[in-house]
N, C-alpha and C positions, 0 to 999 in steps of 0.2 A: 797608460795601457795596463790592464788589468793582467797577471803572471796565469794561463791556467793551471789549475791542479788537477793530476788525473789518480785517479782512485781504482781500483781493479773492484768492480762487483760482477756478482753471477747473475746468471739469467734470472734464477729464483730470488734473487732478492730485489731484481727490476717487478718481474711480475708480482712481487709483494707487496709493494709501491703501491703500483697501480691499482691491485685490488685494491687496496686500503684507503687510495683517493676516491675509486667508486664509493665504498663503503660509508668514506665521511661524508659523501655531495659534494666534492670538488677539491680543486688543486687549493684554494685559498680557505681550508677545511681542516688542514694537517702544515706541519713543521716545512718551509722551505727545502730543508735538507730529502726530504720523502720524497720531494716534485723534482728534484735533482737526481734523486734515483731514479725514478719512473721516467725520466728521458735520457737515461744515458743510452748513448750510441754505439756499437764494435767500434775498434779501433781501424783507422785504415791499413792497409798491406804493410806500409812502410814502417806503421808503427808497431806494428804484431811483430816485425822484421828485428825493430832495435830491440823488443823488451825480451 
């Protein structure tokens, strides 16, 4: 099983992502790491709680 790593980014740099997939024609268009940004998700309660 794979360890996750969670990485703290802002909203602004999800939506930069995203634009930027637009921009190129797709997820498979730009660097892995971009399409990892553009779907990162808020933390749940619990995790907002510990950090």
């Amino acid at each position: 099983m794979k360890d996750k790593h969670y990485v703290k980014v802002t909203r602004d740099q999800v939506q930069s992502a995203r634009a930027l997939i637009d921009f190129s024609g797709g997820e498979d268009k730009v660097d892995p790491v971009i399409v990892k940004i553009a779907r990162a998700q808020r933390p749940t309660r619990p995790q907002r709680a510990a950090s």
